[in-house]
C-alpha positions as CSV (number, residue, x, y, z in Angstrom):
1,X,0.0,0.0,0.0
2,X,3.1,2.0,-0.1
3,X,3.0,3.3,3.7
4,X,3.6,1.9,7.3
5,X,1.3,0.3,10.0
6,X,1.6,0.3,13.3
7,X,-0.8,-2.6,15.3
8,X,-0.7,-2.4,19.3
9,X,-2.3,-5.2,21.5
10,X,-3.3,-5.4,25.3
11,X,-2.8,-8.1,26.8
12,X,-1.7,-10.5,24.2
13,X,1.7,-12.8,24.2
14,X,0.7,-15.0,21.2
15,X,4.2,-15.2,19.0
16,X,2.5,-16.0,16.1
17,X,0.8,-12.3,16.0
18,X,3.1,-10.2,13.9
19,X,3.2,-12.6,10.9
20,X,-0.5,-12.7,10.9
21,X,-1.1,-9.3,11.2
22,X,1.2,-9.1,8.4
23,X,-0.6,-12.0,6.1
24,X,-4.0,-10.2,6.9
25,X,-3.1,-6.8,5.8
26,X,-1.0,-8.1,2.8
27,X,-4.5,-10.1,1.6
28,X,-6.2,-6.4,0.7
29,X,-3.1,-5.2,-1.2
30,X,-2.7,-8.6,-3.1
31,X,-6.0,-7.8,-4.2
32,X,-6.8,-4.4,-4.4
33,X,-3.4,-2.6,-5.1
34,X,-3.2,-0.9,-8.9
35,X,0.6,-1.4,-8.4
36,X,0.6,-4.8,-8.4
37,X,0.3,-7.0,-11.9
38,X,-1.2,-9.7,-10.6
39,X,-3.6,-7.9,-8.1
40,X,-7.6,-8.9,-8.5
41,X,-7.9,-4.8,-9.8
42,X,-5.0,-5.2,-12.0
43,X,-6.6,-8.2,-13.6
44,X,-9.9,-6.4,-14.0
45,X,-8.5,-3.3,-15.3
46,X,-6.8,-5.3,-18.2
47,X,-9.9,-7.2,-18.8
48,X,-11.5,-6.5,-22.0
49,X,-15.4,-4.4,-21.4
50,X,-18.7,-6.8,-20.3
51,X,-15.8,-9.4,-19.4
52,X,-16.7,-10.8,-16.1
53,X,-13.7,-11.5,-13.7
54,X,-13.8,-13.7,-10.6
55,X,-13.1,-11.8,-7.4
56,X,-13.1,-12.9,-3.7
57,X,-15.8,-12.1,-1.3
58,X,-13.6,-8.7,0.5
59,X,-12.9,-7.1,-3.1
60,X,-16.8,-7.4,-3.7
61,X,-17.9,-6.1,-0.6
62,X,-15.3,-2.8,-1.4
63,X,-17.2,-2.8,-5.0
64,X,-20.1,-3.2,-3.8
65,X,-19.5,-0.6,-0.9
66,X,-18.0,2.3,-3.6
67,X,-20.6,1.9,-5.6
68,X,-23.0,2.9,-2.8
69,X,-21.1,5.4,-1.9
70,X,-20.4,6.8,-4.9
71,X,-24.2,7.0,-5.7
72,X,-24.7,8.5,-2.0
73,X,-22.3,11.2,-2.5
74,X,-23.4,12.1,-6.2
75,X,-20.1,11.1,-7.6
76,X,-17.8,12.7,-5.3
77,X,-16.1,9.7,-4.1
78,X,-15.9,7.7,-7.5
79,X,-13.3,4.9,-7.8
80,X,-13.8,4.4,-11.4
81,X,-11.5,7.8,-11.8
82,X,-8.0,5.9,-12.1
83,X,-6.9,7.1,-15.6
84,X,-6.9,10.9,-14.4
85,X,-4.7,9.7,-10.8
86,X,-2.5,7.8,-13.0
87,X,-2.2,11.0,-15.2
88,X,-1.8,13.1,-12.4
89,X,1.5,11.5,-11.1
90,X,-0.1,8.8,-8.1
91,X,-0.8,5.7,-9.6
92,X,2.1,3.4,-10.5
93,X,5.0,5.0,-11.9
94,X,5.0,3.3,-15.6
95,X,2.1,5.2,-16.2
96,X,2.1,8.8,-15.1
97,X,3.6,9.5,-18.8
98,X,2.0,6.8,-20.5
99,X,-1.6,9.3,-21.1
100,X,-2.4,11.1,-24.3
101,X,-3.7,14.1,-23.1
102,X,-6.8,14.7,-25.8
103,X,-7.5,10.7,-25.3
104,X,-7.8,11.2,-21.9
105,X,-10.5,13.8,-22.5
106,X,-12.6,11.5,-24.5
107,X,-12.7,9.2,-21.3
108,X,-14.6,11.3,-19.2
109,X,-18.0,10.5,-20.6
110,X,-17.2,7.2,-19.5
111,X,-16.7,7.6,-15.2
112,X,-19.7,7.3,-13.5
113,X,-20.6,5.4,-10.5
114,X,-22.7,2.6,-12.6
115,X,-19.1,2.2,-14.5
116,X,-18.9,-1.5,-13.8
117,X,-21.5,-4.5,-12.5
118,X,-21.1,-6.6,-9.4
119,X,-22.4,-9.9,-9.4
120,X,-22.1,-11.3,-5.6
121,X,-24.0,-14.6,-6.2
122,X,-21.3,-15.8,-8.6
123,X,-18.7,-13.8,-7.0
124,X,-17.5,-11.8,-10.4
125,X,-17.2,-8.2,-11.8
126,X,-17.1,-6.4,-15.3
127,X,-16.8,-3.0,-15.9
128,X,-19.0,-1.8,-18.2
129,X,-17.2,1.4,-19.0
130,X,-13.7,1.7,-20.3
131,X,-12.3,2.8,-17.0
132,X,-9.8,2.3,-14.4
133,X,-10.6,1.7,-11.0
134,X,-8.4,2.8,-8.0
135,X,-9.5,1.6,-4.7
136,X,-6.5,3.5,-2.9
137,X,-9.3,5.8,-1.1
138,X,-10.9,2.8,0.5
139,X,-9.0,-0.3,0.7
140,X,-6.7,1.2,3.7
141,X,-10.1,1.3,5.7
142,X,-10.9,-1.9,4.9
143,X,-7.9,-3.6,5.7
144,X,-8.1,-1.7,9.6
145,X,-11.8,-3.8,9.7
146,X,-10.8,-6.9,8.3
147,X,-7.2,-6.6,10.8
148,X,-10.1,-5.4,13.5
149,X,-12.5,-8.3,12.9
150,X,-9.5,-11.2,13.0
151,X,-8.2,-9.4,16.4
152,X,-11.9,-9.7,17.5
153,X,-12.2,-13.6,16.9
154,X,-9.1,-13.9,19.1
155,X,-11.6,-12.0,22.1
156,X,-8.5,-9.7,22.3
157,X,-10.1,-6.9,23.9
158,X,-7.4,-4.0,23.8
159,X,-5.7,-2.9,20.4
160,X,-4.8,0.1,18.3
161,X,-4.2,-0.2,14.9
162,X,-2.9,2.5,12.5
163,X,-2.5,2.4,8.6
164,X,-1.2,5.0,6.3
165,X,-2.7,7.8,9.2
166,X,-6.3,5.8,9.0
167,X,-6.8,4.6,13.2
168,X,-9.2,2.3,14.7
169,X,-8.6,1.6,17.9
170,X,-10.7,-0.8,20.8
171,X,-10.7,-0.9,24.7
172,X,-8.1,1.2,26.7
173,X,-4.6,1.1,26.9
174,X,-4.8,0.1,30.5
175,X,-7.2,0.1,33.4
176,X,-6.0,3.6,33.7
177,X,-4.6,5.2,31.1
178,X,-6.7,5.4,27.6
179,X,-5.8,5.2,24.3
180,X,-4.7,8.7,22.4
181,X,-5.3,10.0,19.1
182,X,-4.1,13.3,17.7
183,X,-5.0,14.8,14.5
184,X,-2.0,16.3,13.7
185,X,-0.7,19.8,12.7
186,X,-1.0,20.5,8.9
187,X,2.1,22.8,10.0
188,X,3.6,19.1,11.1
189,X,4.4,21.5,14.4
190,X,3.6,20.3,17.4
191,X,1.6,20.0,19.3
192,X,-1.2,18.4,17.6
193,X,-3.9,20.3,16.7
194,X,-7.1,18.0,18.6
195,X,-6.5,15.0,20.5
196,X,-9.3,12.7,20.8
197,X,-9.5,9.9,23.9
198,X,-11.0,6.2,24.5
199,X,-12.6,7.9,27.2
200,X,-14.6,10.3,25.5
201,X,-14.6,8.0,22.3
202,X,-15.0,4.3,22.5
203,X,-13.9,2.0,19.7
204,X,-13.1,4.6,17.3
205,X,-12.8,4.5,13.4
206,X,-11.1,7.4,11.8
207,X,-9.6,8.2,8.5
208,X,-8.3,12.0,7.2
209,X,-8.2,12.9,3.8
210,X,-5.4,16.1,3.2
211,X,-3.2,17.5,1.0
212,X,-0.4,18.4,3.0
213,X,1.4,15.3,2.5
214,X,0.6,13.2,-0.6
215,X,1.4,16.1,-3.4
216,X,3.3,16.5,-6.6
217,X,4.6,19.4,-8.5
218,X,3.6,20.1,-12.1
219,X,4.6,23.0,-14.1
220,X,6.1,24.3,-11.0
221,X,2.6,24.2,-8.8
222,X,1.7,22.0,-5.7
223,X,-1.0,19.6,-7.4
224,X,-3.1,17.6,-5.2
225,X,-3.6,13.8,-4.8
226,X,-7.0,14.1,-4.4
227,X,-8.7,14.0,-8.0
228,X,-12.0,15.3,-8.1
229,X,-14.4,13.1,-10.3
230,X,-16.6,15.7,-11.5
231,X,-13.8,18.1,-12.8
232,X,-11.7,15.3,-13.3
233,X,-8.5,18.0,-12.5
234,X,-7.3,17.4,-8.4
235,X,-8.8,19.9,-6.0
236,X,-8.0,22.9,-5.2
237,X,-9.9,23.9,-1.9
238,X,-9.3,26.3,0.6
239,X,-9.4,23.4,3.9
240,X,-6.2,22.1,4.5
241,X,-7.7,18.2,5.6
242,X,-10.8,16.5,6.7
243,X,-11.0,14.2,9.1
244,X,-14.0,11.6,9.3
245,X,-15.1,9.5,12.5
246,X,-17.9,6.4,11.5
247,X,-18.9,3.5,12.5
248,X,-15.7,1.2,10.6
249,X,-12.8,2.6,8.8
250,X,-13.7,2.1,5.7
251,X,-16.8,4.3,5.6
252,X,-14.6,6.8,7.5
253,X,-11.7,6.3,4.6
254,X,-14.2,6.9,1.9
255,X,-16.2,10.0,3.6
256,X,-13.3,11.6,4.1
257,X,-12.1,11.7,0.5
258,X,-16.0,12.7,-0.4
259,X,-15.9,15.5,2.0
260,X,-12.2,16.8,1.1
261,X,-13.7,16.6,-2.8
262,X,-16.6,18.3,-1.8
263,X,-15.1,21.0,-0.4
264,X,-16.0,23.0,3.1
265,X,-19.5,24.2,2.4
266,X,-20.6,21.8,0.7
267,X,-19.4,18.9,2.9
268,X,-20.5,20.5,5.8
269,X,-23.9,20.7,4.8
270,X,-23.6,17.1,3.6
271,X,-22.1,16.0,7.0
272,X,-24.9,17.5,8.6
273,X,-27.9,16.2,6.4
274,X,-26.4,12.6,7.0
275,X,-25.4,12.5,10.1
276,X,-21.4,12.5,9.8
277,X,-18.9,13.3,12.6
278,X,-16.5,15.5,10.3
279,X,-14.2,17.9,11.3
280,X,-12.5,20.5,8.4
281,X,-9.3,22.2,9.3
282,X,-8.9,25.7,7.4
283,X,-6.2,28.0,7.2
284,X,-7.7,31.3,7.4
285,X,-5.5,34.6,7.7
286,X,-2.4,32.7,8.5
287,X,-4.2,30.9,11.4
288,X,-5.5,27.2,11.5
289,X,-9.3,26.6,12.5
290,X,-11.6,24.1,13.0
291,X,-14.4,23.4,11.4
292,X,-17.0,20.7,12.0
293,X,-20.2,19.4,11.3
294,X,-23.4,19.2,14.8
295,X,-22.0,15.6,15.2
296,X,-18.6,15.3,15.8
């Protein structure tokens, strides 16, 4: 997934937990990393259109779960927008040059979020559109739930997990001291700018979706990593990050990257229709401030 994890557990001394932790992680990016050839969305983006491609059960629930989304969100969180990430610079390296720039133009008519079928009964998918679908915005989340839900059929009680900045955490720390969380500075000065507790916040699920950190440079600008699917050109908002708490990671992991699409307004008022626990941080005469939605 090209980042680091960090997996901490209470009250556990089995010596078989790193390597499994490892193996359950590794599973999503076998499966769902563009990067890799032989990766389940590798194999369906080289599939020819209305040819139907045998998945496993997690990379149809992450379909099926974008697709939703993507429909809930009116397109602002659409995974089908690969071609313009890997034109941007933050798909696989081979093929940020590999675009012709009026050709990639003539694809746009072709994102949308009914740009492939799932079929769950026979476990298979086909896109329908000639597109290229990047599940980098979602399958971070869902490897924290599926690394969440094989910690739970252990019964261990106590654990943090982080991935690539997304956090799920369960329990305390100890009897007395709970679990911390800090959203950090988008300064990357300290201290952090909120810090959110297992005591105020039990089992929490959160993902942040910012520029500060994933960027390139084009033409001599700052160009965000973060494409939005209805311009098709990366954003260019005046928040500096989003950060999303829900009910698992991988609605938190996809929310965020609606909202930071979206844009302050707009996500606000989109965070507060649906009930979403979303917090914007905005630079605003030099200063940071925080913005959030009635239900965070």
């Amino acid at each position: 997934m090209g980042t680091t994890y960090k997996v901490v557990l209470i009250n556990y001394d089995g010596s078989d937990a790193e390597g499994n932790i490892f193996n359950v992680l590794n599973s999503v990016n076998e499966e769902m990393s563009t990067y890799l050839k032989s990766s389940s969305i590798s194999e369906l983006n080289r599939s020819n259109i209305d040819e139907w491609v045998y998945v496993s059960d997690n990379f149809l629930k992450v379909a099926v779960f974008s697709q939703e989304t993507c429909l809930a969100t009116e397109g602002s969180f659409n995974i089908s927008i690969g071609y313009f990430v890997n034109y941007y610079g933050f798909g696989p390296p081979e093929l940020a040059d590999s675009y012709d720039g009026s050709k990639l133009m003539e694809l746009r008519d072709q994102i949308s979020c009914s740009s492939y079928k799932v079929d769950s009964e026979n476990k298979r998918i086909k896109r329908l559109n000639d597109v290229y679908l990047d599940m980098s915005a979602v399958a971070k989340g869902f490897a924290i739930d599926l690394l969440s839900s094989y910690l739970d059929s252990y019964a261990i009680d106590s654990y943090f997990i982080e991935l690539g900045g997304e956090i799920k955490y369960k329990g305390h720390k100890s009897s007395d001291q709970p679990w911390l969380v800090a959203i950090e500075n988008p300064d990357l000065a300290s201290p952090p700018i909120l810090t959110l507790s297992s005591k105020e916040y039990e089992n929490l699920s959160l993902a942040t979706s910012g520029e500060y950190r994933n960027f390139s440079r084009r033409e001599g600008n700052l160009v965000s990593h973060t494409i939005d699917p209805i311009t098709f050109k990366p954003i260019n908002k005046k928040h500096v990050s989003v950060s999303v708490i829900a009910e698992n990671v991988m609605k938190a992991d996809a929310l965020a990257t609606a909202l930071n699409v979206m844009g302050l307004e707009k996500g606000l008022e989109y965070s507060n229709k649906n009930h979403i626990k979303s917090l914007y941080i905005v630079k605003e005469e030099g200063n940071l401030v925080l913005k959030t939605s009635k239900w965070f």
